[in-house]
VEXZAMI-798020 format. One line per 10 residues: their letters; for each residue x, y, z of N, C-alpha, C. Coordinates in steps of 0.2 Angstrom, whole numbers, always signed. Atoms other than C-alpha are relative to their C-alpha. Example, Ala and Ser with C-alpha at 12.3 -4.5 7.8 and 13.67 -1.06 7.14 Angstrom:
2
AS) +4:-6:+0:+62:-22:+39:+4:+6:+0; -4:-6:-1:+68:-5:+36:-4:+5:+3
END
This chain:
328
XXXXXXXXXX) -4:-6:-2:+315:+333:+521:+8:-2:-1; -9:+2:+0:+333:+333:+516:+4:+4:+8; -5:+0:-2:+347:+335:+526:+2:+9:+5; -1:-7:+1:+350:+355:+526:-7:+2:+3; +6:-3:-4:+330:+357:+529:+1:-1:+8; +1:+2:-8:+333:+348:+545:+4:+4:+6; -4:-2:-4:+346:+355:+550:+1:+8:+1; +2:-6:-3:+338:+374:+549:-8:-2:+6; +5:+0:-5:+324:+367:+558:+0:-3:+7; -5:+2:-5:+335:+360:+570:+3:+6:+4
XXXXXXXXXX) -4:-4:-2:+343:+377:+572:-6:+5:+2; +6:-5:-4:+326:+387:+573:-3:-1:+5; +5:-1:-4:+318:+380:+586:+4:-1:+8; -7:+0:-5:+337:+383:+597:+0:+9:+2; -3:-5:+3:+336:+400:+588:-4:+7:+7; +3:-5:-2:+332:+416:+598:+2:+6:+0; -3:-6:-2:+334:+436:+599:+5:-1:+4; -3:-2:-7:+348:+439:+611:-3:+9:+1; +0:-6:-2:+346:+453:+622:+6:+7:-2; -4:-3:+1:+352:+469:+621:+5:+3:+3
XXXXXXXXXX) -5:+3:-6:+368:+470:+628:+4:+10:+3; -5:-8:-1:+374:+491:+626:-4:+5:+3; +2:-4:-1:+370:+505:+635:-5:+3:-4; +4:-5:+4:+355:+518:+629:+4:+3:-1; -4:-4:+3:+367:+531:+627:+5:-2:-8; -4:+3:+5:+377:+519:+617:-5:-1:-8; +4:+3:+3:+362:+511:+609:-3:+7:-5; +4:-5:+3:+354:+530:+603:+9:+2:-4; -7:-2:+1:+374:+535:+597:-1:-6:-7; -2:+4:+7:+373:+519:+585:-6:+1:-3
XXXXXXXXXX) +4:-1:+3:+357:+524:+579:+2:+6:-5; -2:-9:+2:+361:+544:+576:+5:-3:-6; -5:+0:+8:+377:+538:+566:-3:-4:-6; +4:+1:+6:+366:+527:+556:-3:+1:-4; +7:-4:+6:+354:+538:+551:+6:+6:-4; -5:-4:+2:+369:+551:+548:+3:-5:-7; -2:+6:+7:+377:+536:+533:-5:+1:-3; +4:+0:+6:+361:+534:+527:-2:+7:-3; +2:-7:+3:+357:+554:+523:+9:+1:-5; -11:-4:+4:+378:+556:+517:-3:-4:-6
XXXXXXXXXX) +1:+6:+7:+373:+539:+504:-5:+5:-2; +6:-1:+6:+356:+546:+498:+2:+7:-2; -4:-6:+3:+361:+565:+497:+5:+2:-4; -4:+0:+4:+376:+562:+489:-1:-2:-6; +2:+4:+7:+371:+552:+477:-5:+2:-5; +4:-7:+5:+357:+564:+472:+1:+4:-3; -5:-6:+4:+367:+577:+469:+4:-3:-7; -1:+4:+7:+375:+567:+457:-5:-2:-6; +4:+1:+3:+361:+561:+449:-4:+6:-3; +5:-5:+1:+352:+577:+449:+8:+3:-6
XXXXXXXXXX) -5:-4:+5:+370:+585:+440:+0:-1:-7; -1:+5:+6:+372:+571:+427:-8:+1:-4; +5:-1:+4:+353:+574:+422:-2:+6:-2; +3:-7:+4:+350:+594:+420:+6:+2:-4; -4:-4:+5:+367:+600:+413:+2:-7:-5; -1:+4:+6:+368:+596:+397:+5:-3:-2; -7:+0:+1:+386:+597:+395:+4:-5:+3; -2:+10:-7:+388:+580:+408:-5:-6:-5; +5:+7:+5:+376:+569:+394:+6:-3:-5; -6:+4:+2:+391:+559:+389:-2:-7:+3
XXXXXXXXXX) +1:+6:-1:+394:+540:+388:+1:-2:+7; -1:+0:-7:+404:+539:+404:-3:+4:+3; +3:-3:-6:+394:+551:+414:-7:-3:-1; +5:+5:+0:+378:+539:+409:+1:-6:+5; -1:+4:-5:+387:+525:+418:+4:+2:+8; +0:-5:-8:+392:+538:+434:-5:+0:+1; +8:-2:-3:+372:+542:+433:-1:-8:+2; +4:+6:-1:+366:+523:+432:+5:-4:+10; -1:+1:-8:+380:+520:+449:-4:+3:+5; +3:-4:-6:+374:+535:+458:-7:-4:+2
XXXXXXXXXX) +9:+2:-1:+355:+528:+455:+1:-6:+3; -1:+6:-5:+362:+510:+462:+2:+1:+8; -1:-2:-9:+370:+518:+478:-6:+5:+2; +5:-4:-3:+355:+531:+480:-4:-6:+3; +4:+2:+2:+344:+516:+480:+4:-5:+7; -3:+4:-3:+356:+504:+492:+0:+6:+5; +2:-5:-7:+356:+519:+504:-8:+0:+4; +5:-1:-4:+338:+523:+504:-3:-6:+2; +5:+4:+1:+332:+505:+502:+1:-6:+6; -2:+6:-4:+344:+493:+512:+5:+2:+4
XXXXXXXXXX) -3:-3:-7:+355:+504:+526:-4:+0:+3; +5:+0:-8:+340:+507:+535:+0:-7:+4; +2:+4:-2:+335:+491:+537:+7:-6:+4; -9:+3:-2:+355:+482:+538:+1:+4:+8; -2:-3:-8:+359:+494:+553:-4:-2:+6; +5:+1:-6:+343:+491:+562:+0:-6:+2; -1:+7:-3:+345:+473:+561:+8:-2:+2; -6:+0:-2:+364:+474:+565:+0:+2:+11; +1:-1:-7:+360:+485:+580:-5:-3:+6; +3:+4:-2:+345:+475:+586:+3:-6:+2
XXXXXXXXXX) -2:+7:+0:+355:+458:+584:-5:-4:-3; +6:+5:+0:+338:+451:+578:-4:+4:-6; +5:-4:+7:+327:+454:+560:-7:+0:+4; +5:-4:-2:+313:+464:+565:-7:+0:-4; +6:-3:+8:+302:+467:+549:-3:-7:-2; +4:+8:+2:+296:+448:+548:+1:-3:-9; +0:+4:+3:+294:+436:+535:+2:+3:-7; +1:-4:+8:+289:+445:+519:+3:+8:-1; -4:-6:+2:+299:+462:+521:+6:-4:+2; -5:+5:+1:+313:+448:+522:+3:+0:-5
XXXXXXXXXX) +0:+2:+7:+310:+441:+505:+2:+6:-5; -2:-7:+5:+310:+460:+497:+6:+2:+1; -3:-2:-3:+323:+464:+507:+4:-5:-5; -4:+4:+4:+334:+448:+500:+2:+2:-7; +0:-1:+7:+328:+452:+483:+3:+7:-2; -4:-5:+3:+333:+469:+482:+4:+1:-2; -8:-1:-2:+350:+468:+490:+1:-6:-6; -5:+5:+5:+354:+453:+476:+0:+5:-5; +1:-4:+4:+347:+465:+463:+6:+8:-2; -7:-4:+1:+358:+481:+468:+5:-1:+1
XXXXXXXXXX) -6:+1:+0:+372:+473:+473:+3:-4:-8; -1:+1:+5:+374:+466:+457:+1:+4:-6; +1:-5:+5:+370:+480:+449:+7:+4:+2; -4:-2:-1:+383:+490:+456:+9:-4:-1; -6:+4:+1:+397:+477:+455:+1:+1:-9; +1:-4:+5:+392:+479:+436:+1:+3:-2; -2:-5:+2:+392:+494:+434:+7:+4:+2; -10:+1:+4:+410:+495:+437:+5:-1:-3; -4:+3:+3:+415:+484:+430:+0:+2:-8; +3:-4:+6:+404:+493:+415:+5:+5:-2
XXXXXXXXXX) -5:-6:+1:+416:+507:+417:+7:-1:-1; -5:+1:+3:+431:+500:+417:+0:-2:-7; +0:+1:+7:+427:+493:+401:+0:+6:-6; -3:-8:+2:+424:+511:+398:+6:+4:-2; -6:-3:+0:+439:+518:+401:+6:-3:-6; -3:+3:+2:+447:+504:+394:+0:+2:-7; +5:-2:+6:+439:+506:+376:+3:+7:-1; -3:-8:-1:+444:+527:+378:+6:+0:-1; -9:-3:-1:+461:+525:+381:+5:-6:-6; -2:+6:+5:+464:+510:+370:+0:+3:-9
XXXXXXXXXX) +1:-4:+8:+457:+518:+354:-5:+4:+3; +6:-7:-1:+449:+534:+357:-6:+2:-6; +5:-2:+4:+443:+536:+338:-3:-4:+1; +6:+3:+2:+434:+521:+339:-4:+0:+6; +4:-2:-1:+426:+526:+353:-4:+7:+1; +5:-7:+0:+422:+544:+349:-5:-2:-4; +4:+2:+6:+413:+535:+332:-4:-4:+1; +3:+7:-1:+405:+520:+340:-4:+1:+7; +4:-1:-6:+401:+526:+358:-3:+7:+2; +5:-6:+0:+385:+537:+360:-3:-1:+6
XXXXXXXXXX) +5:-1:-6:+373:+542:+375:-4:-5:-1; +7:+3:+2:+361:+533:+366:+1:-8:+2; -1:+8:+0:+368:+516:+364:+6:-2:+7; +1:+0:-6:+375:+519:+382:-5:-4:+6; +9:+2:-4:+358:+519:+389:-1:-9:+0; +3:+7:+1:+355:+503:+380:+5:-4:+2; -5:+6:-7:+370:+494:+390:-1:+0:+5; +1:+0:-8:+365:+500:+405:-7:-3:+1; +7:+3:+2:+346:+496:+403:+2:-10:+0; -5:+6:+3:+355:+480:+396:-1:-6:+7
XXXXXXXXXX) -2:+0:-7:+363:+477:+414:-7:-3:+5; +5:+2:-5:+348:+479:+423:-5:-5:-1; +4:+4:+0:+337:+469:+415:+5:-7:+1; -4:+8:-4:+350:+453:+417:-1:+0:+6; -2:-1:-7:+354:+458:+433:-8:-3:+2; +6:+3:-3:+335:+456:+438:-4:-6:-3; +3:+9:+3:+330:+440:+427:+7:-5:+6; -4:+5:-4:+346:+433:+437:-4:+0:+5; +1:-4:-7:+340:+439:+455:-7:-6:-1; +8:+5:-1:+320:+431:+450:+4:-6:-1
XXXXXXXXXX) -1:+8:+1:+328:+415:+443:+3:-3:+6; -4:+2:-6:+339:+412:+458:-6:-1:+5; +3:+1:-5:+328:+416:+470:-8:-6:-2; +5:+6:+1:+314:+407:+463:+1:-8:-2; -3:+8:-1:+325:+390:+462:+3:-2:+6; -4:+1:-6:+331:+391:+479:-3:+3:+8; +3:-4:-5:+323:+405:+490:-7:-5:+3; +6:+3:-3:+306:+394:+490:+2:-6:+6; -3:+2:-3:+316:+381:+497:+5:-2:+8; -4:-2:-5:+324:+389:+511:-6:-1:+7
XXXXXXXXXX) +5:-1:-9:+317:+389:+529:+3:+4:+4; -1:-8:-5:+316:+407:+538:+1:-2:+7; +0:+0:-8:+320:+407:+558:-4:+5:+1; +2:-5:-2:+310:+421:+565:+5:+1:+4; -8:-6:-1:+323:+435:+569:+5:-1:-3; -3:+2:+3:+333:+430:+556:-2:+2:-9; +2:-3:+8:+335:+436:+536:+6:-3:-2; -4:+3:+4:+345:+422:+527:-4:-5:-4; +2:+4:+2:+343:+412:+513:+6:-6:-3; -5:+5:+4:+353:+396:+506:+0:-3:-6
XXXXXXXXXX) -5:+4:+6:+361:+391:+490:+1:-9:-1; -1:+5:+1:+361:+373:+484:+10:+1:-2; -7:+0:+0:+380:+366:+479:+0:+4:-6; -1:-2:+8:+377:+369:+459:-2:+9:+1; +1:-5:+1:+369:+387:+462:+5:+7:+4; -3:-1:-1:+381:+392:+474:+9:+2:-5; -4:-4:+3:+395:+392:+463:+0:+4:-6; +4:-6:+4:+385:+400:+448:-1:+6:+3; +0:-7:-1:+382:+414:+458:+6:+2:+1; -5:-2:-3:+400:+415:+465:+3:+2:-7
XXXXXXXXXX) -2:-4:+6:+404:+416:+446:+0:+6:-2; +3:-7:+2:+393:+429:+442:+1:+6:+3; -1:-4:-3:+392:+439:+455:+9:+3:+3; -6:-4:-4:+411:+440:+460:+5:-1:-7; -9:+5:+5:+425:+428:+450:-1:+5:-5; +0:-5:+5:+419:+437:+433:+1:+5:-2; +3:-8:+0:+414:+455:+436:+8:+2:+1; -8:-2:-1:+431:+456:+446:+7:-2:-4; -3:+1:+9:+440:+448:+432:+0:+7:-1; -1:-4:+5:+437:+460:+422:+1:+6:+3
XXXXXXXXXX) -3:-6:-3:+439:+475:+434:+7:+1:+0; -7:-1:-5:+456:+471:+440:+5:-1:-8; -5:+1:+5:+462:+464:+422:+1:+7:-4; +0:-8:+7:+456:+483:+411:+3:+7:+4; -5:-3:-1:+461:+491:+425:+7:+2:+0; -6:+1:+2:+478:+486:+425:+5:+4:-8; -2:-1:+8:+478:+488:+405:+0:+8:-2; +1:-8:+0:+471:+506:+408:+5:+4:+4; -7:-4:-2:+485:+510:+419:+7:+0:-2; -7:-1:+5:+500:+504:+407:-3:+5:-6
XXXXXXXXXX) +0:-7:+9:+492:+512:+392:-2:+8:+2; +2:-7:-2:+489:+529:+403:+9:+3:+1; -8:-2:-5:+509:+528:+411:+3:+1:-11; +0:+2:+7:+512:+524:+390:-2:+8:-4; +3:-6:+5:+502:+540:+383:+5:+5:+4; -6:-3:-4:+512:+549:+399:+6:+2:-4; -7:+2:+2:+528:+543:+391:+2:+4:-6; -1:+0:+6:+525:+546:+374:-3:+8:-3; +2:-12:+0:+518:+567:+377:+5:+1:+2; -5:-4:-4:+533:+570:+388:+5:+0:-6
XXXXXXXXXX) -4:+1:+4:+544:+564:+373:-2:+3:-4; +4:-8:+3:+533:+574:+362:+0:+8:+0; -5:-7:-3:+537:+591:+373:+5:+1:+0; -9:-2:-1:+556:+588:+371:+0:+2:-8; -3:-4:+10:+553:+593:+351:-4:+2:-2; +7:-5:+3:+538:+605:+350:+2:+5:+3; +1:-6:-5:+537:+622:+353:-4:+1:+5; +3:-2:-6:+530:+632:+368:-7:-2:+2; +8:-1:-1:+513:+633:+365:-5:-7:-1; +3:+7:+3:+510:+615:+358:+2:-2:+7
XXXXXXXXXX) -4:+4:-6:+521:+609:+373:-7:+2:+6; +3:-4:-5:+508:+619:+384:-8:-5:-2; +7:+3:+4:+492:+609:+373:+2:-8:+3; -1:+10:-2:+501:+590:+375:+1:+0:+9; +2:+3:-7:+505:+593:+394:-7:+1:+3; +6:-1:-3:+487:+599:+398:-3:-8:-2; +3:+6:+2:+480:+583:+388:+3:-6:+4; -4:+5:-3:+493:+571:+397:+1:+1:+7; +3:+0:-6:+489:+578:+414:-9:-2:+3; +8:+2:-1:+469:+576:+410:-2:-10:-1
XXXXXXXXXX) +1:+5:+2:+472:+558:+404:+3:-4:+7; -4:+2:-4:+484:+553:+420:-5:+2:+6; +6:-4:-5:+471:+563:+430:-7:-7:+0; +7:+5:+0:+456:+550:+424:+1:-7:+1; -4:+6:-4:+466:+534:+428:+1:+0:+4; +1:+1:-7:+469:+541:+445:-6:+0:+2; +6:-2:-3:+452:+545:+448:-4:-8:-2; +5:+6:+2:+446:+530:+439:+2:-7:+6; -3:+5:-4:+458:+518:+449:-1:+1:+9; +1:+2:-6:+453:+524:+466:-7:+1:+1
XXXXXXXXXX) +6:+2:-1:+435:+522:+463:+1:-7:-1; +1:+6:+1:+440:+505:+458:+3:-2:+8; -2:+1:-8:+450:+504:+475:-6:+0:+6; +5:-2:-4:+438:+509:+485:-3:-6:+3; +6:+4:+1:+426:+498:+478:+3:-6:+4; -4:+7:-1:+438:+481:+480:+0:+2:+9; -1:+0:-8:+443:+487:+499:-6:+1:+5; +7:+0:-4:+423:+489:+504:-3:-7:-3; +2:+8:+0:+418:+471:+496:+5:-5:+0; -5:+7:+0:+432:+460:+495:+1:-4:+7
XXXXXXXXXX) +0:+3:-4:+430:+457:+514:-5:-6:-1; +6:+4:-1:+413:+451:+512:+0:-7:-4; -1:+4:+6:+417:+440:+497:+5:-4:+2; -5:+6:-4:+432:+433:+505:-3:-3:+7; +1:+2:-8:+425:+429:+522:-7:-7:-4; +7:+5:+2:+408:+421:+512:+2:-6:-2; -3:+7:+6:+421:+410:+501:+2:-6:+7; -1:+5:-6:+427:+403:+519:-4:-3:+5; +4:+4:-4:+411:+397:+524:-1:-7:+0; -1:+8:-1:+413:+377:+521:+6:-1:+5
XXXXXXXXXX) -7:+3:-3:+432:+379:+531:-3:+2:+7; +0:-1:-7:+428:+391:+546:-11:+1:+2; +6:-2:-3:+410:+394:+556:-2:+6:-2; +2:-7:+1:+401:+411:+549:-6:+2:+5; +5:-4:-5:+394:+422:+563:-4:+4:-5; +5:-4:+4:+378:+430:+557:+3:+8:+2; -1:-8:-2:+385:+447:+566:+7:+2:-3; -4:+1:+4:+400:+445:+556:-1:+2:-7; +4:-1:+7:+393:+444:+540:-4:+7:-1; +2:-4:-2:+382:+458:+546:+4:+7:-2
XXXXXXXXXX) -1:-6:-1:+394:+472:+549:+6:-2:-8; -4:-2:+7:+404:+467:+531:-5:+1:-5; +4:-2:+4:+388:+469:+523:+0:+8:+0; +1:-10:+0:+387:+487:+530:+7:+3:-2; -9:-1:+1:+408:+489:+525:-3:+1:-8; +0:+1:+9:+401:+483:+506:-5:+7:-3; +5:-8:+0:+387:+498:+508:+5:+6:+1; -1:-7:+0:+397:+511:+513:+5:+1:-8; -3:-3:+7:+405:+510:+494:-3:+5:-4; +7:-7:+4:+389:+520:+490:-1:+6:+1
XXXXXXXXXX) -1:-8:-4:+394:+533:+503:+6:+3:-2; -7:-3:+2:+411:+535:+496:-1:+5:-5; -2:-2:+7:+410:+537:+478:-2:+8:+0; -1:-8:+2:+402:+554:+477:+3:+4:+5; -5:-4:-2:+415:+561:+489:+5:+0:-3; -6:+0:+4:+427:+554:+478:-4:+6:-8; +0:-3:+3:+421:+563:+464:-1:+7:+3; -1:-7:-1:+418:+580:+474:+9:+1:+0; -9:+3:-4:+438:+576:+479:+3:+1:-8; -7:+0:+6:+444:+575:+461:-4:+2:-7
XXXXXXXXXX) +4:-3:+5:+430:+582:+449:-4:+5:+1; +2:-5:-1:+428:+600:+449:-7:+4:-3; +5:+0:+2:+413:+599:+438:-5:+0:+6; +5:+2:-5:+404:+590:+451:-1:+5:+5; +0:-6:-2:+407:+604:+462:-2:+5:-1; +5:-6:+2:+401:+619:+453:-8:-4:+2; +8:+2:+2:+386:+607:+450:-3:+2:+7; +3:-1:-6:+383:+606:+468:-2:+7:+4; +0:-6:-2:+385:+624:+471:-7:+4:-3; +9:-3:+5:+371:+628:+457:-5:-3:+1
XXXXXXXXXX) +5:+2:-5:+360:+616:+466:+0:+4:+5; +2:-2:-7:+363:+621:+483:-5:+7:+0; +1:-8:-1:+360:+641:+477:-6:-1:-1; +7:+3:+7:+344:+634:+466:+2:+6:-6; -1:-4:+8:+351:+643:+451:-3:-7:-6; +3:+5:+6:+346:+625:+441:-7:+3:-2; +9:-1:+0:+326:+631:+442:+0:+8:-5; -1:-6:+7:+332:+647:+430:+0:-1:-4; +0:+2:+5:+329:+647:+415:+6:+1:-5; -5:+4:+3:+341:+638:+403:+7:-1:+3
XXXXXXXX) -6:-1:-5:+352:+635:+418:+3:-8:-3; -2:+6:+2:+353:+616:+409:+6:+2:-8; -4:-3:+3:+365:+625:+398:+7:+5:+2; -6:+0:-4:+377:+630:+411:+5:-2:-2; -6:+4:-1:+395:+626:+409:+3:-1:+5; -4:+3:-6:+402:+615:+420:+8:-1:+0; -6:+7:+1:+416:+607:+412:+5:+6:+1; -6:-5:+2:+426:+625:+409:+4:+3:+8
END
């Protein structure tokens, strides 16, 4: 037994539930608003997913990489709020051993995915605004899919290989849902999972926000020597491009201001002491990015709005209502 086993076996048989410490009134109020998060996450994010797959007119590269988020935060709602809140609320993991294990595995699996698939899109954006012919010529729904497909399968060969070199070797405390990292896997994951992806968020972003201020620049100079009507064509194109930078940039915010707690507080686990009820409540901060996003696009894409609207009515279940225009 090394070192580290001893000293969870050391900690398990110290370890106990605490009691619970809040009023009933309190205790059923923190339940109500949980349940409340988790229906906003999963319904939101339906609705998205249901948009992006009946009208036709949303079957676009970018709006593949919108569906394949939605399906990660739909899935992070239905799959791991439940469960995150009730062992928060509780103080103490309730579901035992083996709904642990899944538990672990899925949360490595969607949070991944989701970090990714940001990161996907910025790469998006970037690509778009960088040279538009090469990717109206080069990027298709079809070969979308296959990036995103792509994605997932890494993502979950990572997840089984991780946990299958390290999870076996961990020792569970009953009421307790943690597992440990050697020093070498440890920083392999930190890689993976944060240093890189975020790279490359924070660099394309950037690069997406001078070449948007740049395209800005160089339509306004444009309007000072066209006629009416052209002036009237370049400001509409230089407000929709300035439009998708804003909206692309505060889903990237978002995102950044709901995990970078968690990621910085984890990275200070060798300096300071990490409270499990700590950790706790910025796992559920890194979850509500899933509850965000489809308000932000209600908020600033009026597509997604109609959609919701021809859902709510049930006009989708008409026939050829998957030929509706959204976009107009």
């Amino acid at each position: 037994m090394n070192l580290m086993e001893f000293n969870q076996s050391d900690r398990c048989e110290h370890f106990s539930c605490p009691e619970r410490s809040v009023s009933p009134a309190v205790y059923i109020l923190l339940y109500v608003c949980s349940a409340a998060v988790v229906l906003l996450t999963v319904c939101g994010n339906l609705l998205v997913i249901i948009s992006v797959l009946h009208f036709k007119q949303l079957h676009t590269p970018t709006n593949m990489l919108v569906l394949s988020l939605a399906v990660t935060d739909f899935f992070i709602g239905a799959l791991l709020m439940p469960s995150m809140f009730i062992w928060t609320i509780e103080s103490c993991w309730v579901f035992g051993k083996h709904f642990c294990i899944v538990f672990l595995f899925i949360s490595g699996v969607l949070m991944s995915l989701s970090i990714y698939n940001i990161a996907l899109i910025s790469v998006d954006r970037y690509v778009a605004l960088s040279n538009p012919f090469l990717y109206t010529d080069t990027v298709s729904s079809r070969r979308m899919c296959i990036v995103i497909y792509s994605n997932c399968s890494v993502c979950l060969v990572y997840a089984i290989t991780i946990f299958y070199l390290n999870f076996m070797d961990s020792l569970m405390c009953p009421g307790e849902c943690n597992y440990y990292l050697n020093e070498v896997w440890s920083v392999i994951d930190l890689v993976k999972t944060f240093i890189f992806p975020l790279s490359v968020i924070i660099i394309l972003y950037t690069r997406v926000f001078v070449i948007a201020k740049k395209h800005a620049t160089a339509i306004r100079e444009l309007n000072n020597h066209t006629r009416p009507k052209t002036q009237k064509i370049t400001s509409h194109s230089m407000k929709s491009e300035r439009k998708a930078a804003k909206v692309f940039g505060i889903l990237v915010s978002v995102f950044l201001v709901c995990l970078l707690p968690y990621f910085i507080y984890s990275l200070l686990g060798n300096v300071i002491e990490i409270r499990t009820e700590t950790i706790q409540k910025l796992i559920i901060v890194s979850y509500l990015n899933s509850t965000i996003n489809p308000f932000i696009y209600a908020l600033f894409y009026p597509w997604f709005r109609r959609c919701i609207k021809l859902i709510i009515t049930m006009r989708i279940f008409q026939t050829d209502s998957a030929l509706i225009s959204v976009l107009s």
